[in-house]
C-alpha positions as CSV (number, residue, x, y, z in Angstrom):
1,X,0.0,0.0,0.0
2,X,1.7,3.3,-0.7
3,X,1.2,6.4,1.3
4,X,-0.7,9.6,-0.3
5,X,1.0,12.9,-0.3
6,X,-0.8,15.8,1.3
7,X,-0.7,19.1,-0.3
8,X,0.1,21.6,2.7
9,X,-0.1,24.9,0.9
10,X,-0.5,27.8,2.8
11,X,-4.4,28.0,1.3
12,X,-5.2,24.8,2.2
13,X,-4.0,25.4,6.1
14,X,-6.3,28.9,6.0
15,X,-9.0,26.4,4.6
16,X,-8.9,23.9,7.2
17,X,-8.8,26.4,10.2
18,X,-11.2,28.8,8.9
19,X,-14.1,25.1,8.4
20,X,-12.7,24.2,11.8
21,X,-12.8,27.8,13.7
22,X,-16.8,28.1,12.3
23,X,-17.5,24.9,14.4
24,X,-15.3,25.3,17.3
25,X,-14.9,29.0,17.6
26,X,-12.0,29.3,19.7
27,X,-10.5,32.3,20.7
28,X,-6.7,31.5,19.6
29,X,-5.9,28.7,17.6
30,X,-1.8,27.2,17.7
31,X,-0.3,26.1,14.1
32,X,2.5,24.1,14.3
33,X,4.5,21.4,12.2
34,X,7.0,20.9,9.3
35,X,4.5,22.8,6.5
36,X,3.8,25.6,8.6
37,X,6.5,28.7,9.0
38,X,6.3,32.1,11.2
39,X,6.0,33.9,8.4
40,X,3.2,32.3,6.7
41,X,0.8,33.2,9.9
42,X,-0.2,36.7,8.1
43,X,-0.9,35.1,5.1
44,X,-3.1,32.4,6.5
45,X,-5.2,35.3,8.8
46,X,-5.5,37.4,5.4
47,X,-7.0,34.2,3.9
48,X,-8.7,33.2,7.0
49,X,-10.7,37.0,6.9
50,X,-12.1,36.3,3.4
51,X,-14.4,33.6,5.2
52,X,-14.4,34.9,9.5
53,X,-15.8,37.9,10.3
54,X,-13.2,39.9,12.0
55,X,-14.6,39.7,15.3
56,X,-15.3,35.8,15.4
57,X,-11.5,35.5,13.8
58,X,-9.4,33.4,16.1
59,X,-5.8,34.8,17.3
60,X,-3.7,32.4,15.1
61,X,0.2,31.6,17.0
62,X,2.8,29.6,15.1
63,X,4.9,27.7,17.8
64,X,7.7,25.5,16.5
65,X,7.6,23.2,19.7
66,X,3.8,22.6,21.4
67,X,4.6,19.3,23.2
68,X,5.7,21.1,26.8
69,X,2.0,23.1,26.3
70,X,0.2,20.1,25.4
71,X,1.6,18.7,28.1
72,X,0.3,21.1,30.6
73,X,-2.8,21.4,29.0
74,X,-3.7,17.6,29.6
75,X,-2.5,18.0,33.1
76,X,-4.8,20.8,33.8
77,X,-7.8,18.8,32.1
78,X,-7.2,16.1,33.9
79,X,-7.2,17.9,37.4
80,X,-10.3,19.6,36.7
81,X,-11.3,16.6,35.7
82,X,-10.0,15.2,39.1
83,X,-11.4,18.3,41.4
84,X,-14.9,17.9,40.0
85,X,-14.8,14.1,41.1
86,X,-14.2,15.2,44.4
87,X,-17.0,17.8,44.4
């Protein structure tokens, strides 16, 4: 079986977030990964405003390493998680 090649153009990133931002809407939204570079952040939020109005438009960060914040955001989950138990 061979493996397909995905296309990660800068387009096709603005794309994704602005289908996923209209069902989550979260207030800031971290891009990270191989395909994705500081500079193409603008670019993606200029796409991004063609589809999100300006005040539903998430704050888009580009962070080269996200597994220390991932970490800590699966702790705190978890600990709510946790303290409601207890409640």
């Amino acid at each position: 079986m061979s493996k397909k090649h995905i296309l990660y153009s800068v387009e096709n990133v603005a794309l994704s977030l602005c289908c996923n931002a209209s069902l989550l809407n979260p207030s800031k939204v971290i891009l990270t990964g191989e395909a994705i570079y500081p500079e193409d952040i603008e670019k993606i939020e200029k796409i991004c405003l063609e589809y999100i109005p300006q005040e539903f438009m998430p704050q888009i960060q580009y962070q080269k390493e996200y597994t220390k914040d991932y970490m800590q955001g699966i702790y705190l989950l978890s600990l709510k998680i946790f303290i409601e138990e207890l409640l």
